[in-house]
C-alpha positions in Angstrom: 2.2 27.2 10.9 0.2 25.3 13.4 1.3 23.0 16.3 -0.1 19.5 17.1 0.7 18.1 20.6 0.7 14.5 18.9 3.3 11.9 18.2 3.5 11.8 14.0 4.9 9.4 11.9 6.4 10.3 8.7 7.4 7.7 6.1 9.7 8.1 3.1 10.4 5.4 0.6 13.8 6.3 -1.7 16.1 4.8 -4.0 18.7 6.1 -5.6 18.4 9.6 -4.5 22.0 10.0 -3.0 22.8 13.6 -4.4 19.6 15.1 -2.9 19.4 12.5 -0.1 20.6 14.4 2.5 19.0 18.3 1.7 15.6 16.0 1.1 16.1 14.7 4.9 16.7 17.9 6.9 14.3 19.9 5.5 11.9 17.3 6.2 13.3 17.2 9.7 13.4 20.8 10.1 9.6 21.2 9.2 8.3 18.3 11.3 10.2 19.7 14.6 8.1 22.9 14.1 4.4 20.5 13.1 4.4 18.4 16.1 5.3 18.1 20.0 7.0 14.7 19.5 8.1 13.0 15.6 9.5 10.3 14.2 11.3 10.0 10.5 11.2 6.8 9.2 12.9 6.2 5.7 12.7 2.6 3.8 15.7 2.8 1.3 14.5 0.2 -1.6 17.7 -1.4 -2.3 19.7 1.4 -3.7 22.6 0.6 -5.8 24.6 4.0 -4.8 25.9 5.6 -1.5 22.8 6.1 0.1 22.9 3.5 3.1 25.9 5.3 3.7 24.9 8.9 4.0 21.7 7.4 5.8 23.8 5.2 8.4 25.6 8.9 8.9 22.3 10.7 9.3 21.8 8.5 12.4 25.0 9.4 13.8 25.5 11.3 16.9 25.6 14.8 15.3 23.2 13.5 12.8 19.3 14.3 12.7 17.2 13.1 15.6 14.3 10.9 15.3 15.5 9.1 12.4 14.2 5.3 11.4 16.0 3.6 8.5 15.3 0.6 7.3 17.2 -0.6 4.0 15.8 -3.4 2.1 17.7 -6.4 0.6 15.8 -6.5 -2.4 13.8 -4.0 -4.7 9.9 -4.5 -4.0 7.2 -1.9 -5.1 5.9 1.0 -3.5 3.1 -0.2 -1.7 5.1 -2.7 -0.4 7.8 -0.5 0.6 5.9 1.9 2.2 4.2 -0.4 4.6 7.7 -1.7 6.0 7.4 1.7 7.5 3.7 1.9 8.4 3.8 -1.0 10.7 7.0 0.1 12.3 5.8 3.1 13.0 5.0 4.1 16.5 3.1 7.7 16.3 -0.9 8.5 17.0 -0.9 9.6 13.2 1.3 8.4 10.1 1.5 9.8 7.2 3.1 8.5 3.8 4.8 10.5 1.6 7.0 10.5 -1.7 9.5 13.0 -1.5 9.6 13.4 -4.8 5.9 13.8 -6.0 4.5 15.2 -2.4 4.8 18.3 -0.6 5.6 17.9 3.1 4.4 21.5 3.6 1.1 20.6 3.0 1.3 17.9 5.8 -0.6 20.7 8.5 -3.7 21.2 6.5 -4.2 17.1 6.4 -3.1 17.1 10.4 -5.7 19.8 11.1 -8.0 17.6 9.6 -6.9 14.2 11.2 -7.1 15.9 14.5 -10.8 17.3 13.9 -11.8 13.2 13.9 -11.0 12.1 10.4 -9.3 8.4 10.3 -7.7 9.0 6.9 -6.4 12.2 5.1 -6.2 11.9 1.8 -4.0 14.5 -0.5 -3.7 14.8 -4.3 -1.5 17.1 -6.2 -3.3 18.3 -9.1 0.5 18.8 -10.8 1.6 15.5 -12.0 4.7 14.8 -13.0 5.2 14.3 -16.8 4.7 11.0 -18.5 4.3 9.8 -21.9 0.7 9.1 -23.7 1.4 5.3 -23.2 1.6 5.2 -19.7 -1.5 8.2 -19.0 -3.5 6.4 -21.5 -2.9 2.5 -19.1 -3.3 4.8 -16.3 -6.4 6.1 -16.9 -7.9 2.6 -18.1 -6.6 1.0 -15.0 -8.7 3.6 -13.1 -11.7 3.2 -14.6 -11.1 -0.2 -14.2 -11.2 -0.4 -10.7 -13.7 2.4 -10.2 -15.7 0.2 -12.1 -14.8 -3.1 -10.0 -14.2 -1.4 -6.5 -16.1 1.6 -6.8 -13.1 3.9 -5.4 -11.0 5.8 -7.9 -7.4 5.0 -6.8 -5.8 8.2 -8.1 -8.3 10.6 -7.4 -10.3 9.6 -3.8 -7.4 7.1 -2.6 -3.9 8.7 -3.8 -0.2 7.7 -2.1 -0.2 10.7 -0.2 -1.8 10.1 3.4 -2.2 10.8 7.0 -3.5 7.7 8.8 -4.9 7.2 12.2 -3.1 4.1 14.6 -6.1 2.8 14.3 -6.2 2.3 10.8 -3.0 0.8 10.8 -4.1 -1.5 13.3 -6.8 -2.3 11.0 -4.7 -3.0 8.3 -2.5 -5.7 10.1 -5.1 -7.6 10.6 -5.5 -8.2 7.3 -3.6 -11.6 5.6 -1.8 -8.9 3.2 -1.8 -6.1 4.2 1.4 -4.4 2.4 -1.4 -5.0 -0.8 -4.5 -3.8 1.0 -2.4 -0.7 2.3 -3.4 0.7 -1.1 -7.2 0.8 -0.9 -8.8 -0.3 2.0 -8.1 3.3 4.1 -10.8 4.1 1.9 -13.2 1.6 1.4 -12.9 0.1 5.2 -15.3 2.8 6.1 -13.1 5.0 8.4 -13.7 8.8 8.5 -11.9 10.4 6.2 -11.5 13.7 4.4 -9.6 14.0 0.6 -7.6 17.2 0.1 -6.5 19.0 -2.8 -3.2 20.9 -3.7 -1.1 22.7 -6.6 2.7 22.1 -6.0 5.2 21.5 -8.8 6.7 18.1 -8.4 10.1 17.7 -7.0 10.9 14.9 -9.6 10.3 15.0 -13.3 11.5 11.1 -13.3 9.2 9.0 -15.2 7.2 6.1 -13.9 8.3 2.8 -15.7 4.9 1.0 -17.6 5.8 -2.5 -17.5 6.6 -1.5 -13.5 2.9 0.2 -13.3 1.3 -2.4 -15.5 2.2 -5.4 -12.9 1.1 -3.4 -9.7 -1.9 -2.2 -11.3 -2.6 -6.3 -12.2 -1.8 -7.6 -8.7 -4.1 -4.6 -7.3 -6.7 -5.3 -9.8 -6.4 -9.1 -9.0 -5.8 -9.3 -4.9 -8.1 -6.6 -3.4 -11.2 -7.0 -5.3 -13.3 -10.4 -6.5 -14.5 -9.0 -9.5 -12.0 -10.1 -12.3 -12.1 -13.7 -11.0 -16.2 -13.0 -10.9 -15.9 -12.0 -14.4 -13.8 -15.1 -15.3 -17.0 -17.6 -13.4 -19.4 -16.2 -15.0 -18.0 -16.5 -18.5 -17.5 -19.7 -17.4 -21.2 -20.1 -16.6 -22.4 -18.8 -19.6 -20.1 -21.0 -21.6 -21.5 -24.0 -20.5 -25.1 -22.6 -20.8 -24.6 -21.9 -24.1 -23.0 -24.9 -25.2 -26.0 -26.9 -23.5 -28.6 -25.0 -25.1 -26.8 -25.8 -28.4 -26.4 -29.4 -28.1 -30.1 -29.1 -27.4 -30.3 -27.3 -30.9 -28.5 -30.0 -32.7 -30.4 -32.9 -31.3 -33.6 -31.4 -32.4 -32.2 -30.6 -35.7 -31.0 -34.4 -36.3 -34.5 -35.5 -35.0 -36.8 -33.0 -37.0 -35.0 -31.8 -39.9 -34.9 -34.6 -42.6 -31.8 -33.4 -44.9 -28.7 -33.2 -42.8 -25.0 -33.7 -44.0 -23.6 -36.7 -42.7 -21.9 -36.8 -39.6 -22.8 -33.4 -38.9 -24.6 -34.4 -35.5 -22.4 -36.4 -34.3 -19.3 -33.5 -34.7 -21.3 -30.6 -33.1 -22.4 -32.8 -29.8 -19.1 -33.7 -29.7 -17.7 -30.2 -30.2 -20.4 -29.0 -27.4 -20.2 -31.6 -25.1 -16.2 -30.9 -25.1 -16.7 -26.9 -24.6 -19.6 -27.8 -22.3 -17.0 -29.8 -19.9 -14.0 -27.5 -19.9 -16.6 -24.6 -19.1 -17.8 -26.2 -16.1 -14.2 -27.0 -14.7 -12.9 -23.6 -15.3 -16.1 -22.4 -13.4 -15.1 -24.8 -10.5 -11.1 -23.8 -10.6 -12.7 -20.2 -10.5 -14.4 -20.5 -7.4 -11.7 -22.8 -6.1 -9.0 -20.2 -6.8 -11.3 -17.1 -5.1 -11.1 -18.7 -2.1 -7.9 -20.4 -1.7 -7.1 -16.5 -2.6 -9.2 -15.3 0.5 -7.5 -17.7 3.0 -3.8 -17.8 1.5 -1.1 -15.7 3.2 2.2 -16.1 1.2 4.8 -14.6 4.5 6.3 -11.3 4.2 7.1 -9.6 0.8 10.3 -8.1 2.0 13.2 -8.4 4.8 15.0 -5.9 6.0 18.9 -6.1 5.4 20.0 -2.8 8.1 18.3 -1.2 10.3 19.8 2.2 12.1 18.2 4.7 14.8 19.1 8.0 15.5 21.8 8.2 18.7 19.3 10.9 19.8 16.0 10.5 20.1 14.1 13.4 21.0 10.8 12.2 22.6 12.8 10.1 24.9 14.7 13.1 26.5 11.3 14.4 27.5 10.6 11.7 29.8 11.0 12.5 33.4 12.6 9.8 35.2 14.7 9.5 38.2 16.9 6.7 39.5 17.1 6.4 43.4 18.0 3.4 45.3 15.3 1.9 47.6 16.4 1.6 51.3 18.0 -1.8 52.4 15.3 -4.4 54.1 16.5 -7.2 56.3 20.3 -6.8 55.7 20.0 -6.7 52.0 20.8 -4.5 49.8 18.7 -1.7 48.6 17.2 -2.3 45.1 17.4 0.3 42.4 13.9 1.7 41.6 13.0 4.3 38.9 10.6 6.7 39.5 8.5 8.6 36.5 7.0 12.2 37.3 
């Protein structure tokens, strides 16, 4: 396995995973120490309902495992969201997000060699999925296309959850007004170099996604990081009240050159069209109005961490060479404690 003489990042987001918790965190603690010169291990628990705070808090202990970064969440949020409370806590020259039960940490050196060689962003997809029913492959797949279609980037295969990003991508990122949403896509449509790896690993996990859950991020992704939806919805709009002009056109020149016409009938469609003709034009306004109050709005932050632990002993830090030695008294005072760094 290679070595990298750079300070990486790792991120896990769990819930719930108290009887593999602990095996999960070691290994990945054991395969980082070998990977690169200096690490750091940084797990968001998302509100888990069992023990695992506990054996976390533990992890951090003095005889626990170094390098170690928890940050446990009051509340349940979704992945995205949960993964960037770790991406912007994160202090290493790369970071890399992973799912510990879908990804394969062992794969982690082929997408450092590559970060290393100049790309911004490392993008890895296993081509074993976990199993899911046809309900949930079937949304999936139109929710791709979807946004292909809208965005031009096809989330699951050029932008998957497994990644190895650059500081300054991150940087990037929080400067955006939500950036725990644009996480998601804009490593690769911000322009960055980046490089999108392939691998066969059986999944750790055979736990199936929720729909309803994927259904509402794949909406507020669909929604929040692209205009075309709300585009869509204008120019309906547009063409509504085209259409219903160009037909109260039609029914004036039918009352004026047509001789037989029922009774009344003129007077119900330009009502009719004048009505649809209004309420197209004000949902074309709200449109607009709504696309940019959505490009200037920032709602706070999506989540608040509840506890927050740190490993007793922190690797990286014991490499520092510094020396305490007390300056020499001037004047009849007292000398003044100065540190020195080789």
């Amino acid at each position: 396995m290679s070595f990298f003489p750079v300070f990486l990042s790792v991120v896990y987001v769990v819930r719930n995973q108290q009887p593999q918790l602990e095996t999960i965190l070691k290994d990945a603690s054991a395969a980082l120490s070998s990977l690169a010169s200096d690490y750091e291990l940084i797990v968001v628990d998302n509100a888990s309902n069992d023990e695992s705070v506990s054996i976390l808090k533990r992890l951090t202990a003095q005889n626990g495992l170094p390098n170690l970064q928890i940050y446990a969440l009051t509340k349940e949020v979704d992945a995205d969201t949960a993964s960037w409370v770790g991406l912007e806590s994160a202090l290493g020259d790369f970071v890399a997000v992973i799912d510990p039960l879908t990804d394969d940490i062992s794969f982690l050196p082929q997408m450092l060699d590559k970060a290393v060689s100049g790309a911004d962003v490392v993008f890895a997809r296993n081509l074993q999925k976990p199993a899911q029913n046809v309900t949930y492959r079937a949304a999936f797949s139109v929710f791709n296309r979807l946004y292909k279609y809208f965005s031009g980037v096809h989330l699951a295969n050029e932008a998957p959850q497994y990644r190895l990003l650059s500081k300054r991508v991150v940087n990037f990122i929080l400067q955006h007004a939500q950036p725990a949403t644009t996480y998601r896509h804009l490593p690769a449509t911000g322009g960055f170099a980046r490089a999108n790896l392939e691998y066969s690993t059986p999944p750790f996990s055979a736990k199936q996604k929720k729909l309803g859950e994927s259904v509402d991020r794949g909406m507020r992704l669909l929604v929040s990081t692209t205009k075309a939806p709300m585009r869509l919805v204008t120019a309906l709009s547009l063409f509504g009240a085209v259409a219903n002009l160009v037909y109260s056109i039609y029914v004036v020149a039918i009352g004026l050159f047509k001789p037989h016409v029922a009774p009344g009938w003129v007077s119900l469609s330009l009502q009719q069209s004048g009505m649809f003709f209004l309420i197209s034009l004000v949902l074309l306004v709200l449109g607009e109005y709504i696309l940019q109050m959505a490009s200037l709005s920032n709602e706070g932050p999506l989540y608040h961490v509840a506890q927050e632990f740190t490993s007793a002993r922190m690797t990286h830090r014991e490499k520092l060479n510094i020396e305490e030695v007390m300056a020499p008294p001037t004047n009849g005072t007292l000398g003044e404690e100065q540190r020195v760094h080789g």
